[in-house]
C-alpha positions as CSV (number, residue, x, y, z in Angstrom):
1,X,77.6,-13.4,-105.8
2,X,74.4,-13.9,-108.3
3,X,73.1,-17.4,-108.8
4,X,72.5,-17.8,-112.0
5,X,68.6,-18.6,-111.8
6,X,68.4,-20.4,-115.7
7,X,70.8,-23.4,-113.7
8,X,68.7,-23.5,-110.6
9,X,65.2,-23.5,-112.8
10,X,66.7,-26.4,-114.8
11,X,68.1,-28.1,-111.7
12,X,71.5,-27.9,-113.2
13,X,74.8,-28.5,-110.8
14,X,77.6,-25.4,-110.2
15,X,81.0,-25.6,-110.7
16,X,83.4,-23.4,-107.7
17,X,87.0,-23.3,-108.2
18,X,88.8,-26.0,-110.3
19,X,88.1,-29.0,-107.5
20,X,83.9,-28.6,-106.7
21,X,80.4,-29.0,-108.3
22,X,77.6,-28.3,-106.1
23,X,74.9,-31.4,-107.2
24,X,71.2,-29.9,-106.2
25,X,69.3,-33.0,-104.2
26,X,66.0,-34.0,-105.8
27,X,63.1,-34.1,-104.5
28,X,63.9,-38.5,-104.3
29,X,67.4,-37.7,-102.6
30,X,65.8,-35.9,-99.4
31,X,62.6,-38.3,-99.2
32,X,65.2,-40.8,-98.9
33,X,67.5,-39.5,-96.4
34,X,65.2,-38.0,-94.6
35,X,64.1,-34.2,-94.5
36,X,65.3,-34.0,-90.9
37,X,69.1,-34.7,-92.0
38,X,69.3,-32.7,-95.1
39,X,68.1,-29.8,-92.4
40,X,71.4,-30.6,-90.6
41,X,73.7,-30.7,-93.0
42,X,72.0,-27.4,-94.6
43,X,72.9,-25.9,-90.8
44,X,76.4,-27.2,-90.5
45,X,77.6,-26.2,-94.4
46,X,75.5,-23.1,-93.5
47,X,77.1,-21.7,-90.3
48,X,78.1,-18.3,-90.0
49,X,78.8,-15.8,-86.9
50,X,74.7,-16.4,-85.8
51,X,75.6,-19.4,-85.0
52,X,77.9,-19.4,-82.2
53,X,76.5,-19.1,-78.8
54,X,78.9,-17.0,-77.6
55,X,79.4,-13.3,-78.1
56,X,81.7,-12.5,-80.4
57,X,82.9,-8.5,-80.6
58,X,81.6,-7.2,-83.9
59,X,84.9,-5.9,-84.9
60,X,85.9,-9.8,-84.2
61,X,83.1,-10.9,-86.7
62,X,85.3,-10.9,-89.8
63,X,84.8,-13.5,-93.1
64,X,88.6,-14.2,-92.5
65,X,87.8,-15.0,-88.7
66,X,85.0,-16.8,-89.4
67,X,86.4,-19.1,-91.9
68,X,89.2,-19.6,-90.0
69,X,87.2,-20.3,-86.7
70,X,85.7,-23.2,-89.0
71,X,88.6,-24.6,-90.8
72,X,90.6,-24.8,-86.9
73,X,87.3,-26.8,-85.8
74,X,87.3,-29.3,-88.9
75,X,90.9,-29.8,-88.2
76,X,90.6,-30.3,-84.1
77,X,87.2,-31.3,-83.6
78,X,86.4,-34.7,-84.1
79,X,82.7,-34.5,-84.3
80,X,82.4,-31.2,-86.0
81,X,84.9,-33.3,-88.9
82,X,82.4,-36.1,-89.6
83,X,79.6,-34.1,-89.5
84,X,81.0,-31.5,-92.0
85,X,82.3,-34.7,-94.3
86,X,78.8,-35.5,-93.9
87,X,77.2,-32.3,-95.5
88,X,80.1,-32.6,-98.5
89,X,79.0,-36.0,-99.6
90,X,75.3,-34.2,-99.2
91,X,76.0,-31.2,-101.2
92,X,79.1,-32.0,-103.4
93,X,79.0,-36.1,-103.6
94,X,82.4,-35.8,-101.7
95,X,83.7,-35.3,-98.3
96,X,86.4,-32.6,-98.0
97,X,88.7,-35.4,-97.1
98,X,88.2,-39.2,-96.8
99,X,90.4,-39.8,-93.4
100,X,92.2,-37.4,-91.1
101,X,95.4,-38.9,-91.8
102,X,95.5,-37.3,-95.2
103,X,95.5,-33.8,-94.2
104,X,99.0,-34.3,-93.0
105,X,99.6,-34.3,-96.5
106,X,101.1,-30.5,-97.9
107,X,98.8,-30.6,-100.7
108,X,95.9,-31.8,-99.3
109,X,96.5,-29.5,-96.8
110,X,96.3,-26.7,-98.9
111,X,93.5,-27.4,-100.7
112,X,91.5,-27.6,-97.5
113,X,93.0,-24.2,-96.5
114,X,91.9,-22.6,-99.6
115,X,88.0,-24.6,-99.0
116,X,87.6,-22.6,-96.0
117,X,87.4,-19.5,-97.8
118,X,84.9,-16.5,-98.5
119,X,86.1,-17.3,-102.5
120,X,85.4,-21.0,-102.7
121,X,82.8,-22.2,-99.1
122,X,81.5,-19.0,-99.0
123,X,80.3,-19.1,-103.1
124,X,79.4,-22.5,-102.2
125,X,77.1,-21.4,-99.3
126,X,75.3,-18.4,-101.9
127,X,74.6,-21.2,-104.2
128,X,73.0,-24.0,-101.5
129,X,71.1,-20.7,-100.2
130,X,69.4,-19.9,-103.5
131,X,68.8,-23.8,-104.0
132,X,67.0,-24.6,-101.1
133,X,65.6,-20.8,-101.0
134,X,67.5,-20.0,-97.8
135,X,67.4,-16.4,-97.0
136,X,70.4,-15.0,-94.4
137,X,69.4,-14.4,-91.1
138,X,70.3,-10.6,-90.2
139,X,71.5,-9.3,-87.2
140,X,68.6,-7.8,-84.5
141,X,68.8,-4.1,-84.7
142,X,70.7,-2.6,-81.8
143,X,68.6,-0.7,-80.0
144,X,69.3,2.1,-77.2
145,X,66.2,3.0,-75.1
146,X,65.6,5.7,-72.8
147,X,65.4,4.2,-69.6
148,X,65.3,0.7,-67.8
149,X,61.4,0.6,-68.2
150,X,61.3,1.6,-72.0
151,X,63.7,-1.4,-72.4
152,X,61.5,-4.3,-69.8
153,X,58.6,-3.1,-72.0
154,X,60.2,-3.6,-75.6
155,X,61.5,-6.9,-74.2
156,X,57.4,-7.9,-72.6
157,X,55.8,-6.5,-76.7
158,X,58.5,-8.7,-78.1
159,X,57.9,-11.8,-75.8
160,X,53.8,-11.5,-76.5
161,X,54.5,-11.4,-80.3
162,X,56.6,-14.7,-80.2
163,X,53.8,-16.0,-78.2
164,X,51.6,-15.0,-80.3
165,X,52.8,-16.4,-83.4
166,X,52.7,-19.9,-81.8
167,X,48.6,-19.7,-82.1
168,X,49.0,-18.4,-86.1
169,X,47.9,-21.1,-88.8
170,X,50.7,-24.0,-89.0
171,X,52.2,-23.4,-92.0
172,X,52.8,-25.6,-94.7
173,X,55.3,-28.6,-94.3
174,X,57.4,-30.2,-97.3
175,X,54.9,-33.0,-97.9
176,X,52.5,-30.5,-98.1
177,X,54.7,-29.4,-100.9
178,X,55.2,-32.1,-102.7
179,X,51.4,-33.7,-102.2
180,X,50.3,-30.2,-103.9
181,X,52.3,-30.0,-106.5
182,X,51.7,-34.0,-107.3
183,X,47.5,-33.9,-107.3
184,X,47.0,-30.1,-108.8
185,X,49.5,-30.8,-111.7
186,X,49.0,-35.0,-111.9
187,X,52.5,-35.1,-112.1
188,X,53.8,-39.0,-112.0
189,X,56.1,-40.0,-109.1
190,X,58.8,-40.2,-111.2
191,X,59.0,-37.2,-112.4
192,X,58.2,-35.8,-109.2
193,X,60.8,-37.3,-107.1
194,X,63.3,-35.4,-109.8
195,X,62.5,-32.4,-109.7
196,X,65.2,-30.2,-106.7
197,X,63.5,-28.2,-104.1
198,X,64.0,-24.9,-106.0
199,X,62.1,-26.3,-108.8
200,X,59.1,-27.5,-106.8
201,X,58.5,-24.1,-105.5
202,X,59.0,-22.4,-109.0
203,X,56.3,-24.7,-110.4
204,X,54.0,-24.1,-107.3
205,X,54.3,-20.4,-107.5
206,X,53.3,-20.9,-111.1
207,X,50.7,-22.6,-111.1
208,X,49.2,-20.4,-108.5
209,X,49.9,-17.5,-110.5
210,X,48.6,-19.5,-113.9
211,X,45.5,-20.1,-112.0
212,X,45.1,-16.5,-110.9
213,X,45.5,-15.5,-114.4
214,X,43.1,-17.7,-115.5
215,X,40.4,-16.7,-113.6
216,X,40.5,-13.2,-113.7
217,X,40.0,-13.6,-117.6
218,X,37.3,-15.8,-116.7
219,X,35.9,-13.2,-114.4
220,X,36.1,-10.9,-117.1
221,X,34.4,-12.5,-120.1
222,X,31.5,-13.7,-117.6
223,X,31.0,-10.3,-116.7
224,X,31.6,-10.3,-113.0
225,X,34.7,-8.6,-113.1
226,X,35.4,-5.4,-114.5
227,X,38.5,-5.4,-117.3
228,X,39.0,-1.4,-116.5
229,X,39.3,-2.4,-112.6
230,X,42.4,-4.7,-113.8
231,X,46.0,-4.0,-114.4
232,X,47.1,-4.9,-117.4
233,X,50.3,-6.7,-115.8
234,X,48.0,-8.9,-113.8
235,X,46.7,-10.3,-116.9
236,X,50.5,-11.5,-117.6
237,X,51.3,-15.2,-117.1
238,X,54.8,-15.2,-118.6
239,X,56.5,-12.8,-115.9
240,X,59.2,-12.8,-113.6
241,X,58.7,-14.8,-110.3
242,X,61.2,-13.7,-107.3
243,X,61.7,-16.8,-105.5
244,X,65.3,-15.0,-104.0
């Protein structure tokens, strides 16, 4: 499915089916309940075959199966229930239902079959991805190697690289985020704490490209940059910025 990116710029809602609207927090909603929990409820709207512990057959790892695995667990599973209401009330302003006595009822029943769907949760799940800029986590390669010490060696390169990224620069938090955005652009608090999380990044990544922009042409007229050194499309402000 393609989000369509005017709605997410604009921090507009979607509409799935005839029964959902998908409301994109603001910056104010997850500063209020807490960056931690909207990280949960992301993870349990979010699951897919990744995230089972267990291994699964690949010829087992069907959308159908998968949905249904889900939709057995919201029925059966206490816990996995509330916390799955939880991530509704999050995402759509409304649990899928308000008390496990209802889905006894035939047509509440069916309209929680049909939720558990690639058609309706998994269009749901395209559009959270591409409003919190959520990329799918693919599948490690399968990979067949020559002999048991091509494989212990793959498995020691692959151990020092996750090691290794521990000592990298810590990367930017969402504070950072939202303290850079507030100071570079003197943006009040209120208008600030409206914005969703897709827009916040749109408007850092143009400003940094506005800047960038700006001082190449100030670069050029001062003489210290060569214009015949410069692609015209870097000169371009107005442009396309791929965000997902």
């Amino acid at each position: 499915m393609s989000v369509d990116i005017g709605r997410l710029s604009l921090g507009m809602h979607f509409e799935v089916g005839d029964y959902y609207i998908v409301h994109p927090l603001t910056i104010g909603d997850i500063v209020e309940m807490g960056y931690d929990t909207l990280r949960e409820h992301l993870s349990t709207l979010l699951l897919d075959w990744n995230s089972f512990k267990n291994e699964v057959p690949e010829e087992h790892k069907t959308d159908k199966a998968l949905y249904d695995t889900l939709k057995y667990f919201y029925f059966k599973d206490e816990d996995f229930y509330e916390k799955f209401n939880e991530a509704c009330v999050s995402f759509l302003k409304r649990p899928l239902s308000k008390k496990r006595r209802e889905m006894v009822n035939q047509k509440t029943f069916e309209r929680i079959e049909k939720f558990f769907t690639k058609e309706v949760l998994g269009e749901i799940k395209n559009i959270i991805r591409a409003q919190y800029l959520i990329r799918e986590v693919e599948e490690e390669e399968v990979r067949v190697f020559a002999n048991e010490q091509a494989r212990k060696l793959y498995e020691r390169i692959k151990r020092n690289k996750i090691k290794a990224e521990k000592y990298k620069k810590k990367a930017p938090e969402f504070v950072d985020y939202i303290s850079s955005i507030r100071w570079k652009l003197k943006m009040p608090k209120s208008e600030l704490l409206n914005l969703t999380i897709y827009e916040l990044y749109e408007g850092l990544n143009r400003t940094q490209l506005n800047d960038r922009v700006e001082h190449l042409f100030t670069g050029i007229y001062s003489g210290s940059i060569s214009a015949k050194s410069i692609d015209e499309e870097e000169l371009q402000w107005i442009t396309h910025i791929e965000l997902i």
